[in-house]
C-alpha positions in Angstrom: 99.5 105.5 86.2 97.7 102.6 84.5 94.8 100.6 86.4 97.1 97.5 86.8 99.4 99.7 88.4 96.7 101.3 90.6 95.5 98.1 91.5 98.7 96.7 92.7 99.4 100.2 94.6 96.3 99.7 96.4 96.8 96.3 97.5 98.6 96.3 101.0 95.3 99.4 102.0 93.0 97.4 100.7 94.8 94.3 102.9 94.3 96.8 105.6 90.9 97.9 105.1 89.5 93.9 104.7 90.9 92.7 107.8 92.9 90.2 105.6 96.2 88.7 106.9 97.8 87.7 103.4 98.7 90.1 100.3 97.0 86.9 98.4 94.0 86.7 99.8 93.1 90.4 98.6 90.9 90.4 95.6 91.9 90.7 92.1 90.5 91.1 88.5 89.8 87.5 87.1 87.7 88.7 83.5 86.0 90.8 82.3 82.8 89.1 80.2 81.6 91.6 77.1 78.3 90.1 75.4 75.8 91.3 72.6 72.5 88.7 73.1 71.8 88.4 69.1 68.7 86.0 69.9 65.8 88.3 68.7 67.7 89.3 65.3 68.6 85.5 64.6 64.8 84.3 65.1 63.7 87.0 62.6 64.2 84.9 58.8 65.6 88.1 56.9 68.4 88.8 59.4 71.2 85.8 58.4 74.2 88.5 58.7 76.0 89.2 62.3 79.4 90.7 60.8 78.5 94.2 61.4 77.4 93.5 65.4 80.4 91.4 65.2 82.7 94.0 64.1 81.4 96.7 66.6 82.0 94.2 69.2 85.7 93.5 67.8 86.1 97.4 67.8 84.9 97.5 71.4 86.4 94.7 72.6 90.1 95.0 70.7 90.0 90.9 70.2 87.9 88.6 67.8 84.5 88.0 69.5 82.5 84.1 69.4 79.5 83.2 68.2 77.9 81.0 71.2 74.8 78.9 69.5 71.7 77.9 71.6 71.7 74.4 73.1 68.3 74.0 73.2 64.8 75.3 71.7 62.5 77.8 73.3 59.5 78.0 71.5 58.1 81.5 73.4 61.2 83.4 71.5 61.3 81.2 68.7 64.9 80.2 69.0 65.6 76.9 68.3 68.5 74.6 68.9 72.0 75.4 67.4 70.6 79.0 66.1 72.8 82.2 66.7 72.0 83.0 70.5 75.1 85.6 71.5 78.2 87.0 70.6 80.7 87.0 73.4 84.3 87.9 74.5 86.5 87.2 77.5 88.7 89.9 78.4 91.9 89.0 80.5 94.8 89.8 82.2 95.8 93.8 80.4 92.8 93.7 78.1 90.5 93.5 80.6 92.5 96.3 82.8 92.5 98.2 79.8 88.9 97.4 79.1 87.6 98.7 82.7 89.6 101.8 82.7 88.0 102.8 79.2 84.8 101.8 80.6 85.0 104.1 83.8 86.6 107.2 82.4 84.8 107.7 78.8 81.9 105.2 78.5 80.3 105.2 81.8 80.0 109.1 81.8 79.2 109.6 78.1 75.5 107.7 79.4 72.4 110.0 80.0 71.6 110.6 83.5 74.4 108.6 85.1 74.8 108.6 88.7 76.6 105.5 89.4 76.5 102.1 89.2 73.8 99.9 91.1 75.4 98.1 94.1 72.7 95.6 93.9 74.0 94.0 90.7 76.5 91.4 92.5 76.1 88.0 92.2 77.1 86.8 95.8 80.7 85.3 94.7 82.4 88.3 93.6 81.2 89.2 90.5 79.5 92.4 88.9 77.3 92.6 86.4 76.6 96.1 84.1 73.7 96.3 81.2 74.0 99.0 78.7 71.1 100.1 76.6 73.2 100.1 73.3 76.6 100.5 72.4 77.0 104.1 70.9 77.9 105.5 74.5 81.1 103.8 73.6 84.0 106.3 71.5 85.5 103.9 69.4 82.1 103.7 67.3 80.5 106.4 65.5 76.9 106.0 64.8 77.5 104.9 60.7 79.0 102.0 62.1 76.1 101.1 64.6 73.8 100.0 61.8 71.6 97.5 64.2 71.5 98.5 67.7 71.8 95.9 70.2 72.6 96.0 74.5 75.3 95.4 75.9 76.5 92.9 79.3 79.4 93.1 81.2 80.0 91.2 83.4 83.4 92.0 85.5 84.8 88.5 87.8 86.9 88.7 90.6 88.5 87.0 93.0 86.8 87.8 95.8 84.6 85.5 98.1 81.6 88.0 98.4 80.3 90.9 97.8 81.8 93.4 100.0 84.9 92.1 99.1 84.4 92.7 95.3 82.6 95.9 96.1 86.1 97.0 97.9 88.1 96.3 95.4 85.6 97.3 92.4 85.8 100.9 93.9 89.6 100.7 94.4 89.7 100.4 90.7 87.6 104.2 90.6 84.4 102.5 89.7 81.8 104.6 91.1 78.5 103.1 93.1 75.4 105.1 93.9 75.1 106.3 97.5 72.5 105.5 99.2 69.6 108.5 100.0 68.8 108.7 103.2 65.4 110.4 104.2 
């Protein structure tokens, strides 16, 4: 069964288990955000090429990822305005179920010492944030294609209101949190 398919499966318990009184007003998968902040490399005068970050983040991603330029200068990280700041792609609607399910079942466990996922990383309206070191723990790369290696953001939105909410429905789609020790 695909995640979409899980997701919808799981809707009326999930109705259930948030006290909600409408099949609409349970959370659903908005986007999924996949960046590569390219800021350092483009402040650096010998670095002018992004294609090959650009392509691992095509391979990653499965569509065409954008260059997003600075707005304005910051003098502490030498960027200046309109330079190279981020390559970014918007995941929706199968993509981005497709992209969560790869995520959960090969990338998250091919990372050292994984335990699960921070529940502190919410933002208060719904959405989830995940920072990865680098992008090899990801299969569709082998390491002579990651030739500059650069961290990557995800960023997974939802419908929901707040956290608990998201949290509910971010574990109904088997992403795994941390529990919490208790001494």
């Amino acid at each position: 069964m695909s995640l979409k398919a899980k997701a919808i499966t799981n809707a009326p318990k999930l109705m259930e288990q948030l006290g909600k009184t409408n099949i609409f007003q349970v959370p659903t998968l908005d986007k999924v955000i996949v960046a590569m902040w390219i800021g350092s490399l483009a402040t650096r005068k010998w670095v002018k090429d992004f294609s090959d970050l650009e392509e691992n983040l095509r391979v990653i991603t499965g569509q065409q990822p954008q260059m997003i330029l600075s707005r304005k200068a910051v003098s502490n990280f030498k960027l200046r305005e309109w330079m190279p700041a981020m390559l970014r792609c918007t995941l929706r609607g199968e993509r981005a179920f497709d992209f969560i399910e790869r995520l959960v079942t090969f990338v998250l466990p091919n990372v050292r010492d994984f335990e699960g996922l921070n529940a502190k990383k919410f933002d208060g309206m719904g959405s989830y944030n995940v920072g990865l070191v680098s992008q090899t723990p990801f299969a569709e790369l082998t390491p002579e294609d990651i030739k500059t290696p650069m961290g990557v953001q995800i960023t997974i939105a939802t419908t929901a209101d707040n956290d608990p909410d998201a949290k509910a429905y971010l574990e109904s789609l088997w992403i795994i949190f941390k529990k919490k020790v208790q001494s």
